[in-house]
Biopython code that builds the backbone (N, CA, C, O; Angstrom):
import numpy as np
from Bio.PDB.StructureBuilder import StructureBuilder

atoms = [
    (1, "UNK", "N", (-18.703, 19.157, 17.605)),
    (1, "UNK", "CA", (-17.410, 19.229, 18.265)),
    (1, "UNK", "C", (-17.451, 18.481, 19.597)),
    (1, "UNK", "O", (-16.352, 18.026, 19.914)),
    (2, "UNK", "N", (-18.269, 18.283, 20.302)),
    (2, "UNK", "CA", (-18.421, 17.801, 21.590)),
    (2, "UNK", "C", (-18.500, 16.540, 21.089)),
    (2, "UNK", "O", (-17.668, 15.779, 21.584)),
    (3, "UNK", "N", (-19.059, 16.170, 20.457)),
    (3, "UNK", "CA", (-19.056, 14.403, 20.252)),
    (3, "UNK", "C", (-17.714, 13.915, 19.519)),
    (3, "UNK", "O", (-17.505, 12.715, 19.340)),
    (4, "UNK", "N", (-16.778, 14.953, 19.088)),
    (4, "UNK", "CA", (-15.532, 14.643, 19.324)),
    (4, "UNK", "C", (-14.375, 14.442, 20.061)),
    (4, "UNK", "O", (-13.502, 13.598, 20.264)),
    (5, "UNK", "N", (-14.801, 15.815, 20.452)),
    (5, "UNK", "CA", (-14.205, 15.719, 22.073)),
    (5, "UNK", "C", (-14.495, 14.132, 23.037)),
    (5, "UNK", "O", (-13.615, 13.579, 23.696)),
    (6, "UNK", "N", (-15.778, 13.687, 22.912)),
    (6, "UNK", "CA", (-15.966, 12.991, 23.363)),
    (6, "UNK", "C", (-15.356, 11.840, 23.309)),
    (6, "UNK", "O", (-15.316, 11.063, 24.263)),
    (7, "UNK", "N", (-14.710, 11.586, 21.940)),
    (7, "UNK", "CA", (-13.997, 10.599, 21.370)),
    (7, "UNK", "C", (-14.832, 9.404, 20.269)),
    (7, "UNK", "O", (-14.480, 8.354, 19.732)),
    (8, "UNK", "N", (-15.762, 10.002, 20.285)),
    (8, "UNK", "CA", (-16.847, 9.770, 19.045)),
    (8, "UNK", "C", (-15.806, 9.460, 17.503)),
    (8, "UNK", "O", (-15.392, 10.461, 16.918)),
    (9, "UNK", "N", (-15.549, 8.455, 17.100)),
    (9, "UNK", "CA", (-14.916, 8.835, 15.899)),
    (9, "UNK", "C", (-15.444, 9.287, 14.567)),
    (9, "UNK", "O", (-14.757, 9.879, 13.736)),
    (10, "UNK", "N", (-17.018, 8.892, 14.383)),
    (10, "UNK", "CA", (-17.320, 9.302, 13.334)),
    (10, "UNK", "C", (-19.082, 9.412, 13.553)),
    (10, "UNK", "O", (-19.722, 9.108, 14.559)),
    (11, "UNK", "N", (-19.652, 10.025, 12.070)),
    (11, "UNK", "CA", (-20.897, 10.475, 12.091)),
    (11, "UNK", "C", (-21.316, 9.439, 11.202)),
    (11, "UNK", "O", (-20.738, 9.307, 10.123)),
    (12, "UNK", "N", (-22.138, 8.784, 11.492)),
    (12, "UNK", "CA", (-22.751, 7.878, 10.605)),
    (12, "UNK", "C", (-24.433, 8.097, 10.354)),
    (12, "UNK", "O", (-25.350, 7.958, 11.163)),
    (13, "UNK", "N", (-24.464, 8.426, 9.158)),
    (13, "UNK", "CA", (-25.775, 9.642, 8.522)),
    (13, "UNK", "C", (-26.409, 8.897, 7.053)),
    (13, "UNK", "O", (-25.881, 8.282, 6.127)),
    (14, "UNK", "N", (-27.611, 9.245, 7.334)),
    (14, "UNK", "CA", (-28.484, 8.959, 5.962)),
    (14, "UNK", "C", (-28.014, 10.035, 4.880)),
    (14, "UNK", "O", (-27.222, 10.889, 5.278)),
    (15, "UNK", "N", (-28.357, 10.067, 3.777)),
    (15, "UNK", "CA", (-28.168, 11.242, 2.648)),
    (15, "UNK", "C", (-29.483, 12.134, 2.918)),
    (15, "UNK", "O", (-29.309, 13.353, 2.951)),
    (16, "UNK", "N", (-30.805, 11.623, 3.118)),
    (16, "UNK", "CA", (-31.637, 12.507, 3.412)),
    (16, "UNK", "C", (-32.309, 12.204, 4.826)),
    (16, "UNK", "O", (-31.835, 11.292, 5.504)),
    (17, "UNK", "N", (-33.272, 12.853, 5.239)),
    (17, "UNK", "CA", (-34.178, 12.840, 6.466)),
    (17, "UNK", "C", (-35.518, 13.390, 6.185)),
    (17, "UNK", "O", (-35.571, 14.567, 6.544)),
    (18, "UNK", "N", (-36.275, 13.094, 5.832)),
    (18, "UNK", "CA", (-38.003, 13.689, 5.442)),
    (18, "UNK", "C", (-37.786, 15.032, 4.921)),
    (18, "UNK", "O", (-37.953, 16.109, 5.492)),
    (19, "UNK", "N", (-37.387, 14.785, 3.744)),
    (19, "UNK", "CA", (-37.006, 15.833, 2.694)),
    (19, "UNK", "C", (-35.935, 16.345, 3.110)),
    (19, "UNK", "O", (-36.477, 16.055, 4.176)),
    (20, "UNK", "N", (-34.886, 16.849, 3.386)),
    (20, "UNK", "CA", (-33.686, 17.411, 3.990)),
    (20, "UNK", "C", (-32.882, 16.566, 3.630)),
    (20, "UNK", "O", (-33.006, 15.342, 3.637)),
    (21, "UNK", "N", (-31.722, 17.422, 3.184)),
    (21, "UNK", "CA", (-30.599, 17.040, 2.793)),
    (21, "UNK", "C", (-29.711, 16.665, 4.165)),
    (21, "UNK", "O", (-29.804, 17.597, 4.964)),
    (22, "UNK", "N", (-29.149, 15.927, 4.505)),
    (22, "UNK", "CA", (-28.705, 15.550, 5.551)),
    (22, "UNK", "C", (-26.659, 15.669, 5.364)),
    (22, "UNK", "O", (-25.894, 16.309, 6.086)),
    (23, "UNK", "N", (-26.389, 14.980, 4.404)),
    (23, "UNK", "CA", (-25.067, 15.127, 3.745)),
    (23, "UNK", "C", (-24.833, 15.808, 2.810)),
    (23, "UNK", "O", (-25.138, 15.848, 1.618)),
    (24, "UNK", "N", (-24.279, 16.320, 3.456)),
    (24, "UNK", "CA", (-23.537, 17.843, 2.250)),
    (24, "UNK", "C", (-22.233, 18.258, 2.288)),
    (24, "UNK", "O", (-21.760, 17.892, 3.364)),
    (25, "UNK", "N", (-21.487, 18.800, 1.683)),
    (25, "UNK", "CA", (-19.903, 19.575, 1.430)),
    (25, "UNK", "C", (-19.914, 20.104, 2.630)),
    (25, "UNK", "O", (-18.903, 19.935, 3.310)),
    (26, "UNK", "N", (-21.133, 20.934, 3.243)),
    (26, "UNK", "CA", (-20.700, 21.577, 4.580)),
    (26, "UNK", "C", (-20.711, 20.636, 5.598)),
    (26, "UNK", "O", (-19.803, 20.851, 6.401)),
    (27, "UNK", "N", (-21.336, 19.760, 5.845)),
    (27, "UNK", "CA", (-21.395, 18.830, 6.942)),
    (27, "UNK", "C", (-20.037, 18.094, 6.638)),
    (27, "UNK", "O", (-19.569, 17.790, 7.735)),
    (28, "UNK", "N", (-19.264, 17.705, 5.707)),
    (28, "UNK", "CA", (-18.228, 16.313, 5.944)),
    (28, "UNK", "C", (-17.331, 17.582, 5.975)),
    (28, "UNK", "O", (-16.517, 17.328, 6.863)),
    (29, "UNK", "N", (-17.014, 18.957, 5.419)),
    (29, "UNK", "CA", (-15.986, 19.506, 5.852)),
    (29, "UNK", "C", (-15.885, 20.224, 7.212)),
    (29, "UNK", "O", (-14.858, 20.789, 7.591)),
    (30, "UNK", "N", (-17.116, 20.154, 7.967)),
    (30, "UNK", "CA", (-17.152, 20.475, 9.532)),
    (30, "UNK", "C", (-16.893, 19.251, 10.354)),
    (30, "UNK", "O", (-16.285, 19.368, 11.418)),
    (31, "UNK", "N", (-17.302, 18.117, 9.946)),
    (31, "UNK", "CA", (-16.984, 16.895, 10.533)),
    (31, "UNK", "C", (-15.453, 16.568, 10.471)),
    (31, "UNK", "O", (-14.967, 15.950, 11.418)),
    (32, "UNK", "N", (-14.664, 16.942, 9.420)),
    (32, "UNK", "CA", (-13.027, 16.781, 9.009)),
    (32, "UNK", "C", (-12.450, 17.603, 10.048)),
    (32, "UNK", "O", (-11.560, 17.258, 10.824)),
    (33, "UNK", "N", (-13.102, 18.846, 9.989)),
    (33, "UNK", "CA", (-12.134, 19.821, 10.456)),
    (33, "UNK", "C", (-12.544, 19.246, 12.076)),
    (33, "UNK", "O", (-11.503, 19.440, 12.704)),
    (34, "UNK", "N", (-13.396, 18.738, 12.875)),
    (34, "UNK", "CA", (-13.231, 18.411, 14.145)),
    (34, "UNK", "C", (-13.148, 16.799, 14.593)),
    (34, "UNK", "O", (-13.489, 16.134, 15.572)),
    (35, "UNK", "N", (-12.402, 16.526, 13.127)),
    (35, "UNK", "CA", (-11.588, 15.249, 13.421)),
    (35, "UNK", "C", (-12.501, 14.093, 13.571)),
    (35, "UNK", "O", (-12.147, 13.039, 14.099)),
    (36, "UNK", "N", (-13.450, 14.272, 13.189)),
    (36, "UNK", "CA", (-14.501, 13.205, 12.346)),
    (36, "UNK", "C", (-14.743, 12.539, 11.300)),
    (36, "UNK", "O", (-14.576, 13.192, 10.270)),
    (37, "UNK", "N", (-15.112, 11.360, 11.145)),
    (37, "UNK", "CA", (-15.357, 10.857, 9.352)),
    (37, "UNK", "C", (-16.773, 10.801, 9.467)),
    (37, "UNK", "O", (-17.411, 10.844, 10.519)),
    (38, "UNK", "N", (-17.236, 10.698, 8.270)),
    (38, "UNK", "CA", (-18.411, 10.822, 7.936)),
    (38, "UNK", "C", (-18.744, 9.287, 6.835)),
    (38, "UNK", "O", (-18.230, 9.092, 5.734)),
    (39, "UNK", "N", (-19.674, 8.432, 7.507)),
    (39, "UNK", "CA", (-20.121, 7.455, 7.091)),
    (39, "UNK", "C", (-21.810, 7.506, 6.724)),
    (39, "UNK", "O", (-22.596, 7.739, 7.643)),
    (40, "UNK", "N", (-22.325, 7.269, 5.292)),
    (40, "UNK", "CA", (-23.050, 7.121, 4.863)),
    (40, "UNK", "C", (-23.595, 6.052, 4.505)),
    (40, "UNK", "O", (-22.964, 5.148, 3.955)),
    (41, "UNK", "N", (-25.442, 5.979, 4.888)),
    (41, "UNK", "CA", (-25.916, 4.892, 4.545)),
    (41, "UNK", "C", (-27.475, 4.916, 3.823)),
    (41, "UNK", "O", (-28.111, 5.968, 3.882)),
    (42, "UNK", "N", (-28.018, 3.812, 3.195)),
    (42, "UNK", "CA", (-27.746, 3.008, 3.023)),
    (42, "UNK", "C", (-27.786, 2.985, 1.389)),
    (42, "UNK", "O", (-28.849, 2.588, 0.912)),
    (43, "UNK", "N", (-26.657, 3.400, 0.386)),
    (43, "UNK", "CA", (-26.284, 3.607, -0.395)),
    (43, "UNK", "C", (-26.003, 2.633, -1.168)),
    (43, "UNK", "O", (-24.903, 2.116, -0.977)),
    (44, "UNK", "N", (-27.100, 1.918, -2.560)),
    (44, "UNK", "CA", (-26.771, 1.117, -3.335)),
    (44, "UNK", "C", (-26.629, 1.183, -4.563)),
    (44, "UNK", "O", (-26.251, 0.186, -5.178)),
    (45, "UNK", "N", (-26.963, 2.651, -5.361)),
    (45, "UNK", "CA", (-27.089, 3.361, -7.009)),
    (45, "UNK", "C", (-25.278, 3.798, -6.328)),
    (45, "UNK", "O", (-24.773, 4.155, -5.264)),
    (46, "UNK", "N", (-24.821, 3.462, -7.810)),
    (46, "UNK", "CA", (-23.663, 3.597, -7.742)),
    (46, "UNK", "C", (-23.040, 5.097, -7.969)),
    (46, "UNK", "O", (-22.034, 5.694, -7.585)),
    (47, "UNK", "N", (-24.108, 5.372, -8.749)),
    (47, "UNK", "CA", (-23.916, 7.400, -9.353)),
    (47, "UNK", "C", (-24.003, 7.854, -7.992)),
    (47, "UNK", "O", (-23.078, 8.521, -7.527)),
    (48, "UNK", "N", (-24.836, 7.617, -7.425)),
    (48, "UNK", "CA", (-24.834, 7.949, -6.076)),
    (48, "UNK", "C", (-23.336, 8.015, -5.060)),
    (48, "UNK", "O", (-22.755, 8.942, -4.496)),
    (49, "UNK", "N", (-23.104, 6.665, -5.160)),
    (49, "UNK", "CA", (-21.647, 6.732, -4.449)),
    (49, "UNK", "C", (-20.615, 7.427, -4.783)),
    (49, "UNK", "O", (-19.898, 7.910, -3.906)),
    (50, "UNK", "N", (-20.341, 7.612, -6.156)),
    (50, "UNK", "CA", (-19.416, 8.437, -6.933)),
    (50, "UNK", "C", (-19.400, 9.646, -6.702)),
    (50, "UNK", "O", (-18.339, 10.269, -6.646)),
    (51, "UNK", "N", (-21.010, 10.407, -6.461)),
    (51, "UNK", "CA", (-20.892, 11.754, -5.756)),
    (51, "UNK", "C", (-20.870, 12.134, -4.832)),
    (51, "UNK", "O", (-20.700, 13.344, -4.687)),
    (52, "UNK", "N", (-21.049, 11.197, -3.632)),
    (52, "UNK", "CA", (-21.128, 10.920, -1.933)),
    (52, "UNK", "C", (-19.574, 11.017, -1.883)),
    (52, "UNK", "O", (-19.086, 11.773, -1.043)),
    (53, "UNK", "N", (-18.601, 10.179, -2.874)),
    (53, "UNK", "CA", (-17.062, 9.851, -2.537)),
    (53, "UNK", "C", (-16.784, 11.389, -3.236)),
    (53, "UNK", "O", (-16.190, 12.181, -2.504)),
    (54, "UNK", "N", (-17.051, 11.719, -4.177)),
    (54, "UNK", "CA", (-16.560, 13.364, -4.197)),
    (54, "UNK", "C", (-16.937, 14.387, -3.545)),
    (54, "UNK", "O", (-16.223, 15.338, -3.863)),
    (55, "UNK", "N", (-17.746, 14.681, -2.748)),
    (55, "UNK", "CA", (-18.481, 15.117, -1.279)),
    (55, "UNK", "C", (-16.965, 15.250, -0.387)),
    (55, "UNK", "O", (-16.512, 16.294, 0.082)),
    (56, "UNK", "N", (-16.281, 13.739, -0.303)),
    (56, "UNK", "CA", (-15.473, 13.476, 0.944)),
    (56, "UNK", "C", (-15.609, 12.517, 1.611)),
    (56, "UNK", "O", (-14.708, 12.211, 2.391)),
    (57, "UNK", "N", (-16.612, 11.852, 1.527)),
    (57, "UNK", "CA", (-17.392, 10.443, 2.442)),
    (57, "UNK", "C", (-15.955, 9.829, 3.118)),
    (57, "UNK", "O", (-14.821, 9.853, 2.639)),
    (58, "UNK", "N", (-16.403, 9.302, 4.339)),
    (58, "UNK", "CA", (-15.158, 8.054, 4.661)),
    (58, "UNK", "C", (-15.494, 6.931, 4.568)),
    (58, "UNK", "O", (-14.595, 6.090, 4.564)),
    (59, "UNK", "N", (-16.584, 6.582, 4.484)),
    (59, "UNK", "CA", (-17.541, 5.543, 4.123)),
    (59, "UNK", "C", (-18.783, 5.256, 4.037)),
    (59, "UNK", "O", (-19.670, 5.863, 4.639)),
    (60, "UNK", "N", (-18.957, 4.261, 3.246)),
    (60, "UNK", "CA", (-20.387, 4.053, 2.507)),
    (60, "UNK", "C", (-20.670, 2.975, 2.756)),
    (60, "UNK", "O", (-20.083, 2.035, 2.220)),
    (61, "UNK", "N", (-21.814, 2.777, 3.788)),
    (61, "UNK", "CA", (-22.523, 1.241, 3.941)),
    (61, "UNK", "C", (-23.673, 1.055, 2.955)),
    (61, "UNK", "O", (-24.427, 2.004, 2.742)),
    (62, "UNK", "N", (-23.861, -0.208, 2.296)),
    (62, "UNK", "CA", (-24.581, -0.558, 1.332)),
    (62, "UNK", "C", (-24.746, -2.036, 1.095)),
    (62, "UNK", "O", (-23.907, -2.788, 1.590)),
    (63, "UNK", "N", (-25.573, -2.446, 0.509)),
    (63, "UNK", "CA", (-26.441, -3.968, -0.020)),
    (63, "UNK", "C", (-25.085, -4.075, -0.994)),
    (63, "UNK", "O", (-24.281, -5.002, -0.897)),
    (64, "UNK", "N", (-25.005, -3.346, -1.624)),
    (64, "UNK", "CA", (-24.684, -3.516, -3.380)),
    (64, "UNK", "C", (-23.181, -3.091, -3.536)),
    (64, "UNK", "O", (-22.689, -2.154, -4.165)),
    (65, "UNK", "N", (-22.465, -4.308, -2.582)),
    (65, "UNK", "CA", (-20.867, -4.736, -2.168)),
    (65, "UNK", "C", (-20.350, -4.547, -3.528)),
    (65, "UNK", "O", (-19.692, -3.523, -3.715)),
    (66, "UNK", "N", (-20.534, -5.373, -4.541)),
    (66, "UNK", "CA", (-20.153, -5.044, -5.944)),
    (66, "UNK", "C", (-20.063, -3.655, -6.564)),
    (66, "UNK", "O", (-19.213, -3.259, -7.362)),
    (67, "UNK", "N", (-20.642, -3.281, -6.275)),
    (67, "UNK", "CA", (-21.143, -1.928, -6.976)),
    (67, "UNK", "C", (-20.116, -0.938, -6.255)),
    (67, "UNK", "O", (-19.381, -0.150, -6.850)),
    (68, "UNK", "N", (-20.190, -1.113, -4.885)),
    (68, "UNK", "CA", (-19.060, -0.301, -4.161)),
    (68, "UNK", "C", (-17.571, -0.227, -4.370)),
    (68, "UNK", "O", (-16.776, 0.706, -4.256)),
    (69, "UNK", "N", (-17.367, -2.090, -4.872)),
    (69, "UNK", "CA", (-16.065, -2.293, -5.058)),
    (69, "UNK", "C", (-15.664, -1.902, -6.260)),
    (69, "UNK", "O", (-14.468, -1.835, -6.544)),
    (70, "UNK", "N", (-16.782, -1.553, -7.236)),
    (70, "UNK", "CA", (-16.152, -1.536, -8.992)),
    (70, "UNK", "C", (-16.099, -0.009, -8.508)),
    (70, "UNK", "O", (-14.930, 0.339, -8.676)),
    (71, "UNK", "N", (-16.690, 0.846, -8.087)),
    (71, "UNK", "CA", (-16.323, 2.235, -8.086)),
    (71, "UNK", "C", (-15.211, 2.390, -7.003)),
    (71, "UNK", "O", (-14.421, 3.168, -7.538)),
    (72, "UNK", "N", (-14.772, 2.108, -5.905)),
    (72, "UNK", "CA", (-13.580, 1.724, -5.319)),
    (72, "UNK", "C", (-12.125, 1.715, -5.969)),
    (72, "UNK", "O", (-11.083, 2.324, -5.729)),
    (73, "UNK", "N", (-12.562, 0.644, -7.006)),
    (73, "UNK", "CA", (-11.433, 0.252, -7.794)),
    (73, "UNK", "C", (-11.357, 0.811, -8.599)),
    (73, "UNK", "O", (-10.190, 0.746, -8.984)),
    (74, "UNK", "N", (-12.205, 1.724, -9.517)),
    (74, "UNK", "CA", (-12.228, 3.019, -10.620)),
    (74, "UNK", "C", (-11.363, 3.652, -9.997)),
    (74, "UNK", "O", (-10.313, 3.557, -10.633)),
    (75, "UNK", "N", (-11.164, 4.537, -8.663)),
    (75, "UNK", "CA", (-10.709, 5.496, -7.989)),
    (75, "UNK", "C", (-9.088, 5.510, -7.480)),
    (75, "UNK", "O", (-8.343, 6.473, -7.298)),
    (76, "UNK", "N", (-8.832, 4.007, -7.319)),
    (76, "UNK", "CA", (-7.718, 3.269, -6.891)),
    (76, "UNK", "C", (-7.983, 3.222, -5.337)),
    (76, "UNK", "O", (-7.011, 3.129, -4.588)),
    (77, "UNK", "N", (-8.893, 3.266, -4.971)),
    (77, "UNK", "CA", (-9.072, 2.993, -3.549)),
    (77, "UNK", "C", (-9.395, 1.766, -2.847)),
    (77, "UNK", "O", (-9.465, 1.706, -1.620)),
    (78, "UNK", "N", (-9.621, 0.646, -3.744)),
    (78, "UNK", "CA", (-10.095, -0.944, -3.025)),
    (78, "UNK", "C", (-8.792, -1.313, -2.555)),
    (78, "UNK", "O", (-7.860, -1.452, -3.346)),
    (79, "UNK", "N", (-8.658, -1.487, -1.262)),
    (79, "UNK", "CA", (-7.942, -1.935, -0.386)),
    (79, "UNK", "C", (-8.139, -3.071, 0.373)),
    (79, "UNK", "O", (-7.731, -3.122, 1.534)),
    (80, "UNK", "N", (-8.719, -3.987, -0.154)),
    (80, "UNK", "CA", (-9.042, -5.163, 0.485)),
    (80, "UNK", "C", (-8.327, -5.556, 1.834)),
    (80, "UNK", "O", (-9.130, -5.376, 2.750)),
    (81, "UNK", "N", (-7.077, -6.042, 2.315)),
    (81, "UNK", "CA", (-6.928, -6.075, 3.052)),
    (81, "UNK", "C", (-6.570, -7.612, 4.215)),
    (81, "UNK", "O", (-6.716, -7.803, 5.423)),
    (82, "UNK", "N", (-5.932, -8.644, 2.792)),
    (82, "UNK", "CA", (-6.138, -9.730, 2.758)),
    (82, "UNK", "C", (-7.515, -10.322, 3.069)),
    (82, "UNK", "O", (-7.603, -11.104, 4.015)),
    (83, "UNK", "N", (-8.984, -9.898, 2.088)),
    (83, "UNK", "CA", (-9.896, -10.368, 2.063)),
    (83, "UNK", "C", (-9.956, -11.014, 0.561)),
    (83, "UNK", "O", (-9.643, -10.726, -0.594)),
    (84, "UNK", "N", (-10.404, -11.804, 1.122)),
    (84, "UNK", "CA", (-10.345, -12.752, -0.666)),
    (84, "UNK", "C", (-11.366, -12.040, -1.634)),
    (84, "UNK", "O", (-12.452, -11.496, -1.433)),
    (85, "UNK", "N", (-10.431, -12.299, -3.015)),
    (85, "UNK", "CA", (-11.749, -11.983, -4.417)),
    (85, "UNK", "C", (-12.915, -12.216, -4.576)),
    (85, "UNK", "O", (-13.478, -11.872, -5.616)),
]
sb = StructureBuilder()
sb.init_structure("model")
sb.init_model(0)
sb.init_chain("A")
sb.init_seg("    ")
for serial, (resi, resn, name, xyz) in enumerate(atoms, 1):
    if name == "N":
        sb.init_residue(resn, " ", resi, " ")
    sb.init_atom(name, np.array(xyz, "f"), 0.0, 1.0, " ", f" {name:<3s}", serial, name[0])
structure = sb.get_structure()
């Protein structure tokens, strides 16, 4: 909450930390509720992303741009943004 307050906009987090789960349902819905997004990295198995984006994720940094965009676009969420094909 303080690093919101602060004006911090978001948490940008590994999935794990030396065994520990780092991202979880409780962390992105405590991060929502104090007006945070939650950005995950560095995420390139796509099963992976699919359950990170049902988690809640606000975003997913990753190598494997393709991979992000075909599950993106499964979801109806690729929003490009006048960036070319």
């Amino acid at each position: 909450a303080r690093l919101s307050r602060a004006g911090i906009p978001c948490a940008q987090v590994p999935v794990g930390f030396r065994g520990l789960r780092v991202t979880t349902r409780r962390l992105v819905r405590t991060a929502h509720a104090i007006g945070m997004q939650v950005h995950v990295w560095t995420i390139n198995d796509t099963v992976r992303m699919e359950h990170l984006l049902d988690l809640g994720v606000d975003g997913i940094m990753t190598d494997n741009v393709t991979g992000l965009r075909e599950v993106l676009e499964r979801r109806g969420l690729w929003h490009p943004r006048g960036l070319a094909a």
